[in-house]
Backbone as a printed PyTorch tensor [residue, N CA C, xyz], in Angstrom:
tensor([[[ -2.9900,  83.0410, -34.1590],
         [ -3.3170,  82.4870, -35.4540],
         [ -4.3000,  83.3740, -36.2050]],

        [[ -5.2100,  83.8210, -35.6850],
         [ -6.5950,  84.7090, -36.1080],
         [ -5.9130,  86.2230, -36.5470]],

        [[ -5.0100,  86.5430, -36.2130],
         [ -4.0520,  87.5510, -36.3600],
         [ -3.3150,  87.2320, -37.7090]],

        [[ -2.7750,  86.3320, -37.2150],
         [ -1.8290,  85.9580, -39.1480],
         [ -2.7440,  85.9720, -40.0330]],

        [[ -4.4730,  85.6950, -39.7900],
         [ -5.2080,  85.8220, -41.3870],
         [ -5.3980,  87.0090, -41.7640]],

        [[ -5.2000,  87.7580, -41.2510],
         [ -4.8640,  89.2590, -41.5640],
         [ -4.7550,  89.7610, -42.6140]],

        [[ -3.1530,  88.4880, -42.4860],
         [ -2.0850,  88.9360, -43.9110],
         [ -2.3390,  88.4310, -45.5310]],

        [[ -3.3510,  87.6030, -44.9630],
         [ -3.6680,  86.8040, -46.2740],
         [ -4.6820,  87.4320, -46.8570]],

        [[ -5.4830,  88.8340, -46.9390],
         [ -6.7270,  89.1630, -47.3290],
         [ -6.5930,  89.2480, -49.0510]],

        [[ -6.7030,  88.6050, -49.8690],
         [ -7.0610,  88.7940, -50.9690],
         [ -6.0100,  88.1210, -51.6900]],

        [[ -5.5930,  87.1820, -51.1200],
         [ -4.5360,  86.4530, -51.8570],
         [ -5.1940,  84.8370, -52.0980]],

        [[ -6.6940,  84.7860, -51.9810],
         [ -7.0980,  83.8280, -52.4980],
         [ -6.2170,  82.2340, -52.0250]],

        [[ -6.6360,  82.2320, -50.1450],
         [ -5.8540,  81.5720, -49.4480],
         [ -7.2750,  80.5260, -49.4360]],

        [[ -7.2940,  79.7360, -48.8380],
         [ -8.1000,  78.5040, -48.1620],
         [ -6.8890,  77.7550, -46.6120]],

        [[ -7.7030,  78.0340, -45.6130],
         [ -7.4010,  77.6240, -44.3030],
         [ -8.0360,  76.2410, -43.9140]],

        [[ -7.8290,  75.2840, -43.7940],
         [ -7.9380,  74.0570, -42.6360],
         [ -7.7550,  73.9500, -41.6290]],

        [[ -8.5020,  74.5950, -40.4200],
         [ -8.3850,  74.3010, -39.2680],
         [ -8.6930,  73.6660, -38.3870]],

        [[ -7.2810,  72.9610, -37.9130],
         [ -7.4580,  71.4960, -37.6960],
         [ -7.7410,  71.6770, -35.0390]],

        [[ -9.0330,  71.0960, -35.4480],
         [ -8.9160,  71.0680, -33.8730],
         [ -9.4530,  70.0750, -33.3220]],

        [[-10.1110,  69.6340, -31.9940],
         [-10.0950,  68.8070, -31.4680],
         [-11.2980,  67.7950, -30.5260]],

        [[-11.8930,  67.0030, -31.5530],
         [-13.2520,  66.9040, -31.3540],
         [-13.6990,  66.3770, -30.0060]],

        [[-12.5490,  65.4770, -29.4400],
         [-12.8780,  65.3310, -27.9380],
         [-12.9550,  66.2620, -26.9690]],

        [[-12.2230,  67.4120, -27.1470],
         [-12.2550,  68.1200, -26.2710],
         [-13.0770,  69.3520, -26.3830]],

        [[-13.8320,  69.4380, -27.9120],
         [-14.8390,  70.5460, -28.4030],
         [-15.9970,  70.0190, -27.7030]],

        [[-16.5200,  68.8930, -27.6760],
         [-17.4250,  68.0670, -27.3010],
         [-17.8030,  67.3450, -26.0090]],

        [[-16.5370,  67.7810, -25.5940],
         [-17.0280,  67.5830, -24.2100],
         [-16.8270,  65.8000, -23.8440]],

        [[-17.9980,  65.5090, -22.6770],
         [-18.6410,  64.0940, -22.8580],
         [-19.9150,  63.8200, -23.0750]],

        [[-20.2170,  63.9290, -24.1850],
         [-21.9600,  63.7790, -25.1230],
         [-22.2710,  62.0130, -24.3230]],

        [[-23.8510,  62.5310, -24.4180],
         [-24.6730,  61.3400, -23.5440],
         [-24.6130,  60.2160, -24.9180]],

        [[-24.5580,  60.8540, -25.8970],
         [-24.6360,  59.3820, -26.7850],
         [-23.4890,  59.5650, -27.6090]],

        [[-22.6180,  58.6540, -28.1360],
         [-22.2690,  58.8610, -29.0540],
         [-22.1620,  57.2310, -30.1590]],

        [[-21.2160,  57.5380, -31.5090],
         [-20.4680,  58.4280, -31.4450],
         [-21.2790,  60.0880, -31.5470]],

        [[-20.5710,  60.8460, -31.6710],
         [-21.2460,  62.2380, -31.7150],
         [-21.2600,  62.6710, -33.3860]],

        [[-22.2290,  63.2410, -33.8260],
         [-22.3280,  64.1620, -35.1960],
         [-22.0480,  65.3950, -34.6240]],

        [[-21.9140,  66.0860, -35.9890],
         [-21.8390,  67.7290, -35.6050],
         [-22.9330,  68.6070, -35.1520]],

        [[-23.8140,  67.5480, -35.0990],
         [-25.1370,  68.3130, -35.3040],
         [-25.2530,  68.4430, -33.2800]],

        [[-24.6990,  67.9950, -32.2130],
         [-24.3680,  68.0700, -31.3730],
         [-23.8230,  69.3590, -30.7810]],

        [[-24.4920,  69.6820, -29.7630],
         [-23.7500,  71.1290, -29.3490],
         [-22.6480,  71.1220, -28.6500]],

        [[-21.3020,  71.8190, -28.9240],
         [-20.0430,  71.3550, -28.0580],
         [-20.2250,  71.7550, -26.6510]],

        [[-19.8120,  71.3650, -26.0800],
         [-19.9700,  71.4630, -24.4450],
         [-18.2970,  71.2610, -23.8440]],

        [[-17.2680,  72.1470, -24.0620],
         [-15.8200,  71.7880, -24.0630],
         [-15.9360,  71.2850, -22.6040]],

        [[-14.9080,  70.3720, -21.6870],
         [-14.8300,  70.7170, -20.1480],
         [-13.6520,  71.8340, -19.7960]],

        [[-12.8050,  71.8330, -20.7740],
         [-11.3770,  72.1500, -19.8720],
         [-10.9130,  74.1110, -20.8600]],

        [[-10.3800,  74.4650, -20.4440],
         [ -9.7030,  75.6810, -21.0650],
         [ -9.1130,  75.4840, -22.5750]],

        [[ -8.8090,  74.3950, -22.7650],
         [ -8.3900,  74.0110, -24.1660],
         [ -9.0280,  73.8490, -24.9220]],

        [[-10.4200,  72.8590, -24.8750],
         [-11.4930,  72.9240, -25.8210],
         [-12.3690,  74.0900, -25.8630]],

        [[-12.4050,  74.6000, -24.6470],
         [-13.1920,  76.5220, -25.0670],
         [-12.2860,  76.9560, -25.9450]],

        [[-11.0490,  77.4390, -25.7950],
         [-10.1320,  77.6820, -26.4180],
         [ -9.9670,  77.3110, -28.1090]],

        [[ -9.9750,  76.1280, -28.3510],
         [-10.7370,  75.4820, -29.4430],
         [-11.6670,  76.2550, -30.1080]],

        [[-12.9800,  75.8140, -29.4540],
         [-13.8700,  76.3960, -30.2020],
         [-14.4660,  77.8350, -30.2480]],

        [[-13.6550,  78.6700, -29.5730],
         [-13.4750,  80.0140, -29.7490],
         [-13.0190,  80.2960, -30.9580]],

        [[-12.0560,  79.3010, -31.4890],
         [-11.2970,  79.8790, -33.0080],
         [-12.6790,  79.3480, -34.3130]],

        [[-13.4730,  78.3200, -33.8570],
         [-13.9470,  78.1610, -34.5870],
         [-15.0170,  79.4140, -35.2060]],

        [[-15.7240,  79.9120, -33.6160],
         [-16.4720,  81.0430, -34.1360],
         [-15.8980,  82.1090, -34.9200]],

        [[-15.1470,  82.2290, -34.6170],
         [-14.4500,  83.2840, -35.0740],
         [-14.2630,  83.4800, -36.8690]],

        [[-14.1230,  82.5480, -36.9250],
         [-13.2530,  82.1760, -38.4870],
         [-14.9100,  82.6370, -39.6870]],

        [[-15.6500,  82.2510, -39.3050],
         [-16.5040,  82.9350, -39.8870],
         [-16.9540,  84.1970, -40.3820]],

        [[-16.3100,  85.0550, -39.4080],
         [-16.3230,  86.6380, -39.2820],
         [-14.6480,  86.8780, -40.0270]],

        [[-14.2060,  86.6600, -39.7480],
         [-12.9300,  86.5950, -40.1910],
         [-12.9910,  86.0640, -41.9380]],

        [[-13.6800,  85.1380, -42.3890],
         [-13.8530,  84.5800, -43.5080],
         [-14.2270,  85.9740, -44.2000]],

        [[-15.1390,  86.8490, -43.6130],
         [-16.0440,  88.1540, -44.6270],
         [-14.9780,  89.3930, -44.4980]],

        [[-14.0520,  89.4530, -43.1350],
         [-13.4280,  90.5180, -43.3650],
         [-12.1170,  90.5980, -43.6350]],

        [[-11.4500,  89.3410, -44.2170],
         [-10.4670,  89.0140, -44.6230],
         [-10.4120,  88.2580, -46.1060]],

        [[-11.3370,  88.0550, -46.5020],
         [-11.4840,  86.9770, -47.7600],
         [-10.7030,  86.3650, -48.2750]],

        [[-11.2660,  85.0860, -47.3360],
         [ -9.9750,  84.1020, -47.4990],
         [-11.5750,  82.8980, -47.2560]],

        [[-11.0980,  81.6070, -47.5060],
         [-12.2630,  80.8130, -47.4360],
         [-11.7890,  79.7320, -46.1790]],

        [[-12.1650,  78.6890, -45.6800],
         [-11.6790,  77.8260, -44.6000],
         [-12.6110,  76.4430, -44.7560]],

        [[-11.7540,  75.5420, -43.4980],
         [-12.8030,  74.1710, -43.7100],
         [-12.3780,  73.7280, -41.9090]],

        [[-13.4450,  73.1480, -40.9320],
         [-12.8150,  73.0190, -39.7740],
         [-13.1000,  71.6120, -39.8820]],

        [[-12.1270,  70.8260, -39.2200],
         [-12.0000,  68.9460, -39.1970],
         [-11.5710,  68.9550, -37.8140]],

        [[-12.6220,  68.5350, -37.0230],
         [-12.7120,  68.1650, -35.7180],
         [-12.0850,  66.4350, -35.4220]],

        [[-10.8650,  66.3550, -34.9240],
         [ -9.8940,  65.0330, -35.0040],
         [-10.3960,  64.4890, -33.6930]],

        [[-10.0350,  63.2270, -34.0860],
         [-10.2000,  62.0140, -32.4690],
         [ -8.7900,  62.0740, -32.0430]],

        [[ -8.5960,  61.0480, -31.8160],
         [ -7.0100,  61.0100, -30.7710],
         [ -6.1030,  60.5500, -32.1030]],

        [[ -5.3830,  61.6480, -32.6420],
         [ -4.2340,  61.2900, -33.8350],
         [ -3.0820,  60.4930, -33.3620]],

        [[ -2.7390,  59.2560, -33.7020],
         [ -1.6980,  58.2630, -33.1910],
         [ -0.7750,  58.3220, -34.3470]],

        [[  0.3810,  57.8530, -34.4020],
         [  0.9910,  57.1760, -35.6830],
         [  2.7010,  57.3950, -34.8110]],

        [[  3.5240,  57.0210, -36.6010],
         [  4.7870,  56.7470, -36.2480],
         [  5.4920,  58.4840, -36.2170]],

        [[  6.6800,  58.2910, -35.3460],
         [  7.0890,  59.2820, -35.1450],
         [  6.5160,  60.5520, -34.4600]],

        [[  5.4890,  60.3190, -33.6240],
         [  4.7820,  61.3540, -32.5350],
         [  5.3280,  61.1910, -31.4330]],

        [[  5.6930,  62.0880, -30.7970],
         [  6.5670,  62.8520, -29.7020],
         [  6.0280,  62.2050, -28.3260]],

        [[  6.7890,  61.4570, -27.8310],
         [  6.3430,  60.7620, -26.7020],
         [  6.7390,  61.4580, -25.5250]],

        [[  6.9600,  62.3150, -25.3600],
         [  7.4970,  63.5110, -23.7950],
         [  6.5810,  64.1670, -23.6740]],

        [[  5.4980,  64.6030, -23.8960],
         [  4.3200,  65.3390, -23.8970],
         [  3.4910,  64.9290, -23.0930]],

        [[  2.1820,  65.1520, -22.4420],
         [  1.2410,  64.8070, -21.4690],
         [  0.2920,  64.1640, -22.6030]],

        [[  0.1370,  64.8530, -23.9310],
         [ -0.9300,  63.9820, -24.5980],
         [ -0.1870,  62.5960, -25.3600]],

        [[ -1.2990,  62.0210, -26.5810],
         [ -0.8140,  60.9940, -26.8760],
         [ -0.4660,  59.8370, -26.5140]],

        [[ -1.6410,  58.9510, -25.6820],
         [ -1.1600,  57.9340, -25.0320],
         [ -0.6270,  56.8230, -25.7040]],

        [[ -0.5780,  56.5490, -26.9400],
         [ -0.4580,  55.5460, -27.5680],
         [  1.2010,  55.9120, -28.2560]],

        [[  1.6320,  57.0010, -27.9910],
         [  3.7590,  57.0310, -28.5910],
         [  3.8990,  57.3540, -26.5490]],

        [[  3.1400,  57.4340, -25.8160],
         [  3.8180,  57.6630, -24.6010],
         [  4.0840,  56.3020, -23.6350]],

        [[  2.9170,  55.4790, -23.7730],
         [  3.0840,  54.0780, -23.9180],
         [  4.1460,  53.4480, -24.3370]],

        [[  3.8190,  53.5850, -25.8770],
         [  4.8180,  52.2660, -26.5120],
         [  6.1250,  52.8450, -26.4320]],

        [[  6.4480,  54.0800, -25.8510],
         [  8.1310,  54.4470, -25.9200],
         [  8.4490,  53.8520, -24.1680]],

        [[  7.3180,  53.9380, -23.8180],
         [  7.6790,  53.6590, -22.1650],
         [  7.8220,  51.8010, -21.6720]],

        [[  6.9870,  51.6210, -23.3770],
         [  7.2440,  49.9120, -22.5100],
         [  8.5930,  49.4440, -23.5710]],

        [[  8.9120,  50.3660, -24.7440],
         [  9.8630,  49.6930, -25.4190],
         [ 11.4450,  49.8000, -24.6300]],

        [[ 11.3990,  51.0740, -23.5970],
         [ 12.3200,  51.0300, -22.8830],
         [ 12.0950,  50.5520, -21.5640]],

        [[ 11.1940,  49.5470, -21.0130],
         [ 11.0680,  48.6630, -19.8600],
         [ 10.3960,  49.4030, -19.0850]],

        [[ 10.0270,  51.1660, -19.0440],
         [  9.5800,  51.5960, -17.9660],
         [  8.0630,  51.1750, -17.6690]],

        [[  7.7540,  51.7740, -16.4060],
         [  6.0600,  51.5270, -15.7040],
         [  5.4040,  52.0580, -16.7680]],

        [[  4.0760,  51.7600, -16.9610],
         [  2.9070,  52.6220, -17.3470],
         [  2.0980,  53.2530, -16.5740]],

        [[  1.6380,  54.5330, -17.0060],
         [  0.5940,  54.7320, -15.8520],
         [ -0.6280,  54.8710, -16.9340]],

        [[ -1.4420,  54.6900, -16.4540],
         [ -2.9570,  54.9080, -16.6270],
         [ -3.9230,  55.8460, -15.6030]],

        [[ -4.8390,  56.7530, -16.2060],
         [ -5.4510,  57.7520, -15.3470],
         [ -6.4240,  57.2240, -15.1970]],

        [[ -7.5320,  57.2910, -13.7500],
         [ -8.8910,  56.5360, -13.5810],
         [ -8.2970,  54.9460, -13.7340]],

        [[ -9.4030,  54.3850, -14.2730],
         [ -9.4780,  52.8930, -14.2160],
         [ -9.3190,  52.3820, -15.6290]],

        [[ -8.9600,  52.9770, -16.5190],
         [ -8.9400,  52.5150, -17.7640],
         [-10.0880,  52.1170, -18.8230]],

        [[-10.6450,  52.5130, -18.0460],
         [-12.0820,  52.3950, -19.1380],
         [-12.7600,  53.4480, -20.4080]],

        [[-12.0190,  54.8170, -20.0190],
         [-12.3560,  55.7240, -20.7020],
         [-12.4000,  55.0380, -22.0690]],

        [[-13.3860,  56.0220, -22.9540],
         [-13.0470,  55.6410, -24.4810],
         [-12.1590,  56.8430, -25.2230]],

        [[-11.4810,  56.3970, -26.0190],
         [-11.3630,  57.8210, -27.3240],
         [-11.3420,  56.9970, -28.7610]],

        [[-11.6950,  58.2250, -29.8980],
         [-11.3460,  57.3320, -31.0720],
         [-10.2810,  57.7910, -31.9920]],

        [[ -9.6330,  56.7560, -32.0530],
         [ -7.9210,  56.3120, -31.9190],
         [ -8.4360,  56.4600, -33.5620]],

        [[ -7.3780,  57.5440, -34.5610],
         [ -7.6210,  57.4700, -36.1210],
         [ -6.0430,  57.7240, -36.3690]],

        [[ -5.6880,  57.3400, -37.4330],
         [ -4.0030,  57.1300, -37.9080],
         [ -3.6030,  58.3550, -38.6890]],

        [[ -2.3590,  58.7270, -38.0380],
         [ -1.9170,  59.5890, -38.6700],
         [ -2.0870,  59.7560, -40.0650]],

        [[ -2.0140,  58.7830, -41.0120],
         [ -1.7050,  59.2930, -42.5090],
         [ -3.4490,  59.0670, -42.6430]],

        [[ -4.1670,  58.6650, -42.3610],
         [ -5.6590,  58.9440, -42.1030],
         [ -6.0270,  60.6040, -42.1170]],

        [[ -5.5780,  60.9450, -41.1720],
         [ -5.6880,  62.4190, -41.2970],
         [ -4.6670,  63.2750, -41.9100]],

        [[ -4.1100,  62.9550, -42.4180],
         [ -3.1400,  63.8780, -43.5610],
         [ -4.6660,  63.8000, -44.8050]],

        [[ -4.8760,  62.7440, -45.0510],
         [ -5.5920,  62.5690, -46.3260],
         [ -6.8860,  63.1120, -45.7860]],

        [[ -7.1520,  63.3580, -44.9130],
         [ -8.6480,  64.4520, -44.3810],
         [ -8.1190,  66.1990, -44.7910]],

        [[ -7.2080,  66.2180, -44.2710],
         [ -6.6460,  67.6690, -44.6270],
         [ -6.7110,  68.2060, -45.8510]],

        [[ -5.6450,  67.1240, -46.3900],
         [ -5.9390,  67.3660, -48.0210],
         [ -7.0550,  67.1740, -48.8730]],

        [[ -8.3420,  66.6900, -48.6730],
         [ -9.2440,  66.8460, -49.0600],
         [-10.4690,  68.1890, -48.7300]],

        [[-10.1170,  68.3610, -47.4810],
         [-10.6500,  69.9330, -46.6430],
         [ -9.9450,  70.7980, -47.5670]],

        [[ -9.1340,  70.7790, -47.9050],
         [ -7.9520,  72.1680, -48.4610],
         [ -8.3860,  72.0030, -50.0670]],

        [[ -9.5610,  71.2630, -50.6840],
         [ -9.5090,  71.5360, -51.9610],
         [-10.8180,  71.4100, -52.1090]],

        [[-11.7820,  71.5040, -51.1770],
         [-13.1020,  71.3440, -51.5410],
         [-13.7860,  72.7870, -50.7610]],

        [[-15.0220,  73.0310, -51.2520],
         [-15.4850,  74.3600, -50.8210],
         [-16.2000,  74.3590, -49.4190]],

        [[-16.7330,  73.1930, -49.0720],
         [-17.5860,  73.3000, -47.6160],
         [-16.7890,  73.9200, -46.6200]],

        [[-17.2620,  74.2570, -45.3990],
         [-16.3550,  75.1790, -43.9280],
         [-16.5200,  74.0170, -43.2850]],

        [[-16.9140,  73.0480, -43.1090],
         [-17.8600,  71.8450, -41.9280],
         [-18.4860,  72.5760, -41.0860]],

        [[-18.2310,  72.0630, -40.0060],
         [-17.0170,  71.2270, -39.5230],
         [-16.9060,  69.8740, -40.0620]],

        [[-16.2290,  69.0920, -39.9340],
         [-16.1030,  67.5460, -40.1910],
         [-15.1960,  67.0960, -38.7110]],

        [[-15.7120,  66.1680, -38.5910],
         [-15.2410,  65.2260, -37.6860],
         [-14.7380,  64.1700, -38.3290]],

        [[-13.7190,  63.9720, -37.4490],
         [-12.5140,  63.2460, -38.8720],
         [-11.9900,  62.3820, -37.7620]],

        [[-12.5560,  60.7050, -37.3170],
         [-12.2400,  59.7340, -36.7160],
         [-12.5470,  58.4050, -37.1880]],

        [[-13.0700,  57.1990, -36.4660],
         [-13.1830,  56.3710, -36.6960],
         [-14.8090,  55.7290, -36.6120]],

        [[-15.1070,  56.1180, -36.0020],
         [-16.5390,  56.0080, -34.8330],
         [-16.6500,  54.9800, -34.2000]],

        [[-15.3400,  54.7270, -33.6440],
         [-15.3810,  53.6850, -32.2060],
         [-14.2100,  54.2810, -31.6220]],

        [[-14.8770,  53.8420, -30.3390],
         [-14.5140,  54.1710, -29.2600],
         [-13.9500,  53.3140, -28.9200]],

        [[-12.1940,  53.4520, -28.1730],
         [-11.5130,  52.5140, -27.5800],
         [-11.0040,  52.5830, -26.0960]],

        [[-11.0040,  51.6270, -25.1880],
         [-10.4980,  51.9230, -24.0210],
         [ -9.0870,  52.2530, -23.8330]],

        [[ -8.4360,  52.9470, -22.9660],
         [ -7.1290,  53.4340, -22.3990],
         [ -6.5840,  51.4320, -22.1370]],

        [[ -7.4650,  50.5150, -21.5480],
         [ -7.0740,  49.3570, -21.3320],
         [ -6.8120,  48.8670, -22.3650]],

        [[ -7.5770,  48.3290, -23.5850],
         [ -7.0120,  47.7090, -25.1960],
         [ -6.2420,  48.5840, -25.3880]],

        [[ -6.0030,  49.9370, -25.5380],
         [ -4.7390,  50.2160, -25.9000],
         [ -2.9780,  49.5140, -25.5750]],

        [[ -3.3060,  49.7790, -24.0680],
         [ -2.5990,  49.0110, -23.4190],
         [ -2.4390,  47.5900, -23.8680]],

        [[ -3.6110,  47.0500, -23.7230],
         [ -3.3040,  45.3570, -24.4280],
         [ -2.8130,  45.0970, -25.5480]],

        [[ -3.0550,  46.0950, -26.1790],
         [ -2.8330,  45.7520, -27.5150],
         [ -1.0090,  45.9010, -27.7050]],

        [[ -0.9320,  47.5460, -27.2090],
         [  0.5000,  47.7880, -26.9970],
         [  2.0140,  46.7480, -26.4610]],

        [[  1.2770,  46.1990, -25.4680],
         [  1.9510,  45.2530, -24.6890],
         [  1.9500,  43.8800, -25.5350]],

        [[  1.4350,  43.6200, -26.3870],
         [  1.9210,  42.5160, -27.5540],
         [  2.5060,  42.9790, -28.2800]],

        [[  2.6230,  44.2820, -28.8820],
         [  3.3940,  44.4920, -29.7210],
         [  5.3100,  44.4960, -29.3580]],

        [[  5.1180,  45.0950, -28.0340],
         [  6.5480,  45.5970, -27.9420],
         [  7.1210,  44.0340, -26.5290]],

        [[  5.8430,  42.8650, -26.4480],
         [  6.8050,  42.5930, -25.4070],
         [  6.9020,  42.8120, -24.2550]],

        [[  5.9010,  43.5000, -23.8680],
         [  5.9690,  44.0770, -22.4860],
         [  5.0070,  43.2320, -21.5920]],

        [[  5.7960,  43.0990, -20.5870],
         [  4.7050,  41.9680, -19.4690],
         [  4.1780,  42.8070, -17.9450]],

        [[  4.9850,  44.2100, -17.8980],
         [  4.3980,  44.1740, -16.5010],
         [  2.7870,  45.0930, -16.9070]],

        [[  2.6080,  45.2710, -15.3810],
         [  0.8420,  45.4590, -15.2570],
         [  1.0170,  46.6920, -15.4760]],

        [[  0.2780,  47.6550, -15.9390],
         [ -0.0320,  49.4620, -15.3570],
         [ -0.2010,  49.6690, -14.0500]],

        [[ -0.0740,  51.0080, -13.7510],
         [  0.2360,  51.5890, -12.7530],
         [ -1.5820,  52.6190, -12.9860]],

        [[ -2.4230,  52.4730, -12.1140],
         [ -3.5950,  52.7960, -12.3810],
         [ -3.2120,  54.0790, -11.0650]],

        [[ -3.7470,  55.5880, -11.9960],
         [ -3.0240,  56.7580, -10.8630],
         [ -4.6170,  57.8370, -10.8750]],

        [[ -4.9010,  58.4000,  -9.7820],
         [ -6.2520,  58.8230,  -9.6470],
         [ -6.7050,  59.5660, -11.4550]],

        [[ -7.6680,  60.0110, -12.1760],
         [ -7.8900,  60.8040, -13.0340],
         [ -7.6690,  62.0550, -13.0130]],

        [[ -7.4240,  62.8150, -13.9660],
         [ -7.0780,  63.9450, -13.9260],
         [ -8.4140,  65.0000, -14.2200]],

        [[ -8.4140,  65.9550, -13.7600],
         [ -9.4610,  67.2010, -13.8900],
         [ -9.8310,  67.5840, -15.3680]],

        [[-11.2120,  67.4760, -15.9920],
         [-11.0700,  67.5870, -17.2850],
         [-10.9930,  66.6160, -18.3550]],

        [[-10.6700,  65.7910, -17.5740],
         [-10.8090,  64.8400, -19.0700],
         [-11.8940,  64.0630, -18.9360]],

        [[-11.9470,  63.3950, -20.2410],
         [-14.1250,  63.1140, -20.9600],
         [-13.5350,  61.5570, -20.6770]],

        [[-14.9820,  61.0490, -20.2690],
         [-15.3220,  60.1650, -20.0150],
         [-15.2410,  58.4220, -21.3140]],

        [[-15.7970,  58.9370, -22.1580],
         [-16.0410,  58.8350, -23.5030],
         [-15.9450,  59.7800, -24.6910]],

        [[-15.3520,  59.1060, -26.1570],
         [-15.6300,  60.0550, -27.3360],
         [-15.5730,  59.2350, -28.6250]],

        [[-16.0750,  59.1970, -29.3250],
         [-16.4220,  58.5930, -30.2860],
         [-17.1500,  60.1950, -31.4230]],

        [[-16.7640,  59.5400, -32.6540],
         [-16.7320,  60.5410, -33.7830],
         [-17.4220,  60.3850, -34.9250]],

        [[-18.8340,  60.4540, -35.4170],
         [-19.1130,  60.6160, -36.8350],
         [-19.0280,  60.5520, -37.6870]],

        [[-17.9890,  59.9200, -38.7410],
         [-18.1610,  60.4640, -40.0040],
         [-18.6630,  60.5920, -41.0490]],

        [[-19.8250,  60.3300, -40.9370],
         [-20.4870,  60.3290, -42.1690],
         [-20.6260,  61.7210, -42.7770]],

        [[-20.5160,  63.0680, -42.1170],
         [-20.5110,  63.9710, -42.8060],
         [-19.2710,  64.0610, -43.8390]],

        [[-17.8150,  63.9790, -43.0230],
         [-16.9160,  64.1870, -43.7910],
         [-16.6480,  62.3120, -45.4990]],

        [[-17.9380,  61.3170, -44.9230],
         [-17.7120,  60.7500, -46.2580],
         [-18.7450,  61.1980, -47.3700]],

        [[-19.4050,  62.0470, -46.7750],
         [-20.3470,  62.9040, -47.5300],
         [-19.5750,  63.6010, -48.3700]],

        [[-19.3150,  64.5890, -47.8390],
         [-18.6110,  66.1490, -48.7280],
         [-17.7040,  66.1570, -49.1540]],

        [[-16.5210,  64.8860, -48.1750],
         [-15.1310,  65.2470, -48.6330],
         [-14.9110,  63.7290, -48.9080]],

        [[-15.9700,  62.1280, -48.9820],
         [-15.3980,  61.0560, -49.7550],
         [-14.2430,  60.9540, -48.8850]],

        [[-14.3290,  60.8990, -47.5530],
         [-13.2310,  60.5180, -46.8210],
         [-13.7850,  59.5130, -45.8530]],

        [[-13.1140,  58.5290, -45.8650],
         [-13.1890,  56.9100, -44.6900],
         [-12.2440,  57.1000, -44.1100]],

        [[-11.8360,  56.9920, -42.9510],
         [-10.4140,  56.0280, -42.2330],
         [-10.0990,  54.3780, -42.9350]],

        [[ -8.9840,  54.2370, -43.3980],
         [ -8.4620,  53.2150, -44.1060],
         [ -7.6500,  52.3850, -43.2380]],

        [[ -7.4750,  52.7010, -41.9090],
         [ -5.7830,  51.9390, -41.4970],
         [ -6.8090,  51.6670, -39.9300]],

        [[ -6.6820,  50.1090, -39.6360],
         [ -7.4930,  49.4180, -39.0160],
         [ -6.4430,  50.0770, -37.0700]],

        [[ -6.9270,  49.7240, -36.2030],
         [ -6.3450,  49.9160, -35.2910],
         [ -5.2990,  49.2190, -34.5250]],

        [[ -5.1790,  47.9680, -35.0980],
         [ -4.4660,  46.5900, -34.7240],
         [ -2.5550,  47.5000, -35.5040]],

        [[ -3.1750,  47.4100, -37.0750],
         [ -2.2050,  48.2170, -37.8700],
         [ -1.3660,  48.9680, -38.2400]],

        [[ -2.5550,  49.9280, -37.3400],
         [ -1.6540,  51.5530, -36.9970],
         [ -0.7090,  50.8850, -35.9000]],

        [[ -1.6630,  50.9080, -34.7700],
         [ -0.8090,  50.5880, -33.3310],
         [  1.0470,  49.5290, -33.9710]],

        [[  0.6170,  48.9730, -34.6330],
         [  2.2270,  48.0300, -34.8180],
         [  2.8310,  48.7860, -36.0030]],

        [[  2.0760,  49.6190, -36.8280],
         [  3.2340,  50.5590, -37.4720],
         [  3.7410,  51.1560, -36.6940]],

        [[  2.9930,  51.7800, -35.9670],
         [  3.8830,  53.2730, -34.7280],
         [  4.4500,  52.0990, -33.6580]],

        [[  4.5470,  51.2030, -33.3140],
         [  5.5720,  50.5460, -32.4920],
         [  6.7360,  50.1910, -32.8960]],

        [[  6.9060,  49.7260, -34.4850],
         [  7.9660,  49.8380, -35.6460],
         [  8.5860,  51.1010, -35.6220]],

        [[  8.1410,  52.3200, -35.9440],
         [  8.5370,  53.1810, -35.8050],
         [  9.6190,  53.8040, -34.7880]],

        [[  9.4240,  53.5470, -33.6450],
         [ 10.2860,  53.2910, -32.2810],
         [ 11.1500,  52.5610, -32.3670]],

        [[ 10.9130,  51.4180, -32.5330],
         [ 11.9510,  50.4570, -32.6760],
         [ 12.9780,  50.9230, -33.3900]],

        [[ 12.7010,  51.9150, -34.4370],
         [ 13.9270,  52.3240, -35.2940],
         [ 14.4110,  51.3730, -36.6480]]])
C-alpha cells in the first residue's frame, strides 16, 4: 500500500487509512481507550497496523499527498463475509441461520466495541474531506461480550442450542472499548445505529 502512494505525488490525493483499534491497542488497563493511549499491539497484525501508521507521516512530506487515520472497533453489518476467522457477529448469525454449532473462544466474556457498518462508511467520508491526520477512533464506547452477542443473535434468528465454548486463541485482547470524542470533535461524527438494530438488520440481511 505505502508503495502505491508513490504514484499519487502531486496529484492532490487525500488518503483514509482505515485500521484497527483493537488490535493497535492491545488490552489497555482502562478503557474505553482515547488516542492519547500508547498502542501496545499483541499479535503480528496490529504491529503490522501500526507500522503503516508511522509511516504515513514521512510519506505525507515525500509524496504530497495529505491523509486521516480512523482506528475501527469490530465493523458488523449486512452482507459481511461469514467464512473468514474474523467477524463474529456474520459468522454466528450465518451459522445459527443454517442450524449449525457455535463456537465461542475462552469463556465468553471478552469485550469488543461492536459499531455498524454504515456507521463507518459515514466516518470515512467525513475523514476524506476534513484536514486533521487523527488518528480517530471510530466506535461506540461500549464494550460488548462475545456472550450478548450470542444472546442477542439467538433471538433474532431462532436459534436454541447452547455454544460450544473452545480453549482461546493466542493474541487476542481481553477487552476493547473506543473513544470517541475526538472523532465528534473534528469530524462531528456519533455512531447512530443502536446495537439491538444493527444486529437484526445484518440477520435480515442473511435471511435474504
Amino acid at each position: 500500500m505505502l508503495e502505491g502512494v508513490r504514484t499519487i505525488t502531486g496529484k492532490n490525493v487525500r488518503m483514509v487509512y482505515v485500521t484497527s483499534g483493537g488490535t493497535v491497542y492491545g488490552d489497555p488497563e482502562k478503557i474505553p481507550v482515547d488516542e492519547s493511549i500508547k498502542p501496545l499491539p499483541l499479535s503480528p497484525y496490529g504491529a503490522s497496523k501500526l507500522a503503516v501508521e508511522t509511516y504515513l507521516p514521512i510519506y505525507e512530506k515525500l509524496c504530497d499527498f495529505s491523509y486521516s487515520i480512523i482506528r475501527l472497533g469490530n465493523v458488523y453489518g449486512p452482507r459481511q463475509d461469514p467464512h473468514g476467522e474474523a467477524g463474529v457477529v456474520a459468522i454466528f448469525a450465518n451459522a445459527m441461520l443454517e442450524g449449525r454449532s457455535v463456537r465461542i473462544f475462552g469463556d465468553g466474556n471478552d469485550q469488543r466495541d461492536y459499531v455498524f457498518v454504515m456507521d463507518v462508511i459515514d466516518a470515512i467520508l467525513r475523514a476524506s474531506q476534513n484536514q486533521y491526520p487523527g488518528p480517530f477512533n471510530i466506535g461506540t464506547g461500549i464494550g460488548t461480550s462475545t456472550n450478548r452477542i450470542f444472546e442477542i443473535l439467538s433471538q433474532h434468528c431462532d436459534y436454541r442450542k447452547l455454544p460450544i465454548y473452545v480453549p482461546p486463541r493466542a493474541g487476542d485482547i481481553g477487552r476493547i472499548s473506543l473513544d470517541y470524542g475526538k472523532a465528534r470533535e473534528e469530524l462531528s461524527w456519533s455512531p447512530v445505529t443502536r446495537l439491538e438494530e444493527g444486529l437484526k438488520a445484518t440477520v435480515a440481511s442473511f435471511r435474504g
